[in-house]
N, C-alpha and C positions, 0 to 999 in steps of 0.2 A: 892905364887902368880904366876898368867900365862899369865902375857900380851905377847901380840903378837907383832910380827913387823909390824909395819904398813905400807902402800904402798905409792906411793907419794903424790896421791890425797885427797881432803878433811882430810887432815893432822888433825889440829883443833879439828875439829866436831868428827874424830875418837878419836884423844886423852881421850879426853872428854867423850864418850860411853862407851870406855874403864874404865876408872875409875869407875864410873855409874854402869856399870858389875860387876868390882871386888866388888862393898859394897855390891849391890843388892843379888850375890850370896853369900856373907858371908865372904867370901875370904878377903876382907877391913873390919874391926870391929869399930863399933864404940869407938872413943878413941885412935884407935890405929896410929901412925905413917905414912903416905906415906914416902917412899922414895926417895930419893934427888930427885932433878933438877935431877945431872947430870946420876944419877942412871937410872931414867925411859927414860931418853932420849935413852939413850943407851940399856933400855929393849926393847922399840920401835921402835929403828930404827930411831931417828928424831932427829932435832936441839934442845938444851934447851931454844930457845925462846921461838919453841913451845909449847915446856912444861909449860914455865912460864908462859903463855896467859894463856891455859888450865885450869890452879890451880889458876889465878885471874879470870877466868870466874866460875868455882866451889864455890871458896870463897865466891862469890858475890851472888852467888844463895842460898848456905847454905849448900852446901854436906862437903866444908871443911873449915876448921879453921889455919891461916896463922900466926902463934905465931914470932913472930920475934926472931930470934937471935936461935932458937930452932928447928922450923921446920912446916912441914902440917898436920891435923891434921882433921882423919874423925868425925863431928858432928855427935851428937846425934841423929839431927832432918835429917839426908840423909837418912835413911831408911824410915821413915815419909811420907817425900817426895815424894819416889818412892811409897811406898805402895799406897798415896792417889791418884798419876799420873795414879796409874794402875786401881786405882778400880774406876774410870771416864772413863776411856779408855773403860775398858769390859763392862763396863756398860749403856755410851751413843753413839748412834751413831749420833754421832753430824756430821753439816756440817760446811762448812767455813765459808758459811752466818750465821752459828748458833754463830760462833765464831768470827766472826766480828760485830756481831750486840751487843755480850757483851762486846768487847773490848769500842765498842762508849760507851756506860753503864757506864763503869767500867773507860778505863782509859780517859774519858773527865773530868768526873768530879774527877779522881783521881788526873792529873794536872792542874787543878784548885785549889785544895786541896793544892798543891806542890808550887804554885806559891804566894800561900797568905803565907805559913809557912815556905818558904825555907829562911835559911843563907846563908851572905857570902863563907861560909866554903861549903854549898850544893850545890852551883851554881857552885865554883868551881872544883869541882868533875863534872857533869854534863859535864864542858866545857871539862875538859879532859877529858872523855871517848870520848864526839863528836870528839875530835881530834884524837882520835883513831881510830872512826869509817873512819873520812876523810883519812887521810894517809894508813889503811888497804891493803894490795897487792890483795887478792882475796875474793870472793863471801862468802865463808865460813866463814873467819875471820871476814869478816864486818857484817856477823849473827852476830854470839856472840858479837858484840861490838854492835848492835844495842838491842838488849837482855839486857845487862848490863845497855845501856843507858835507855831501858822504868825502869830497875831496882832501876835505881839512882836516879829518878825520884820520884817512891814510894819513897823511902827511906827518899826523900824530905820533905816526908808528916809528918816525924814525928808522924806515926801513926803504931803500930807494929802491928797491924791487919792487917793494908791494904800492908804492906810491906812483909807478911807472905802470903798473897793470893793472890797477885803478883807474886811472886816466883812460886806457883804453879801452876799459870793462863798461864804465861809465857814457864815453861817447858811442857805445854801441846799444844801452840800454837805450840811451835818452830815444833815438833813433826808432826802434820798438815800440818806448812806451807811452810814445805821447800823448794819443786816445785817452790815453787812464786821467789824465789831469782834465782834456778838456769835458770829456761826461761826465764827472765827479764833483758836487758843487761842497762837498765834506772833507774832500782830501785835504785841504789845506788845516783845517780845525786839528784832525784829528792827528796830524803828522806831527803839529807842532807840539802839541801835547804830549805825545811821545817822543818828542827831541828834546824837549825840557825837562824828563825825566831822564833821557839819556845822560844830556849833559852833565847831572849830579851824579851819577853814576861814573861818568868819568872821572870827575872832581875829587869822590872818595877814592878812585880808584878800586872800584868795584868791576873786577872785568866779567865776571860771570852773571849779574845784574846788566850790565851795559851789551853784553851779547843778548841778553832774553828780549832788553827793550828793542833793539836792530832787530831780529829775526820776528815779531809783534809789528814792528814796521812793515817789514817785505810782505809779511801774510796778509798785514791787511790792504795793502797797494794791490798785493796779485787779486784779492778779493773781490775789492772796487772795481778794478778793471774788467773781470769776469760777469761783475754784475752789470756793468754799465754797457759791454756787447755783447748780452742778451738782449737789452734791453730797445738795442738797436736794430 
């Protein structure tokens, strides 16, 4: 293994690439063991909380497998993943209107899907990632927890299609749309505000309320982003 020390910024997000690297180049096998919390923190240069966010934001995606009491553990399906990220990549050259306009598609009526079949047990996951998203220190970190939270979502649906093509919808926005968070110093306010309206919408099980709030989200992300490179 040859991870790198990372530098102070966008900590997280590097963590995270990192990993992504080592499977993609071979180096990670599927199957085999990551090493500790305190082990990579210390290959990287960083705190192990970062670490810990990192491997529950992988977990969540599908690159690893969080065995309790044992350890992390690269999935089958992280190669998968990347292969299928890459061969959309070289292959479309999409824009963010192209990618906004499938997100309304996709997740409106994905949480509406979410809101008519989710439990107890879903809602509350749901709420604690939001809680995460809320308290988050910086930009980066509130990615991934807003990532996780559209993830939680599918995951909602109790549907393993739609949960499997969210994961990889999702890893190729982030990809896209990263600019949008770093010139945006409202995105954070304003998102959570509509995820906290989401979330009661889920709760009643309102799925035609909880699609207006999702599709109010994308418009206004695609918005911000538009305005912030002009701006540039």
């Amino acid at each position: 293994m040859s991870f790198k020390t990372i530098k102070i910024e966008n900590t997280l997000e590097k963590i995270i690439q990192q990993i992504k690297d080592q499977i993609n180049e071979g180096i990670l096998k599927s199957g085999e063991k990551l090493p500790s919390e305190r082990k990579l923190a210390y290959l990287l240069g960083v705190s192990r909380a970062s670490v810990r966010e990192a491997i529950q934001a992988l977990s969540f995606s599908g690159y690893l497998k969080v065995v309790q009491g044992k350890g992390t553990y690269i999935t089958d399906s992280a190669i998968k993943f990347d292969e299928i990220i890459g061969f959309f990549s070289k292959i479309s050259d999409y824009s963010l209107d192209d990618l906004m306009e499938a997100r309304i598609m996709i997740e409106g009526e994905l949480v509406r899907l979410a809101s008519l079949k989710s439990s107890k047990e879903d809602v509350k996951e749901i709420e604690k990632v939001f809680n995460e998203m809320v308290i988050s220190k910086d930009l980066n970190t509130f990615i991934v927890k807003d990532l996780k939270f559209h993830l939680t979502i599918a995951k909602a649906t109790h549907n393993p299609v739609i949960d499997t093509l969210m994961k990889i919808f999702v890893e190729m926005l982030y990809k896209k749309t990263q600019k949008m968070f770093e010139h945006s110093k409202n995105t954070k306010d304003q998102t959570t505000k509509i995820f906290y309206k989401l979330i009661q919408a889920i709760k009643e099980h309102n799925g035609n309320r909880a699609k207006e709030l999702m599709n109010e989200h994308i418009k206004n992300a695609k918005n911000f982003y538009n305005k912030n490179i002009n701006e540039l």
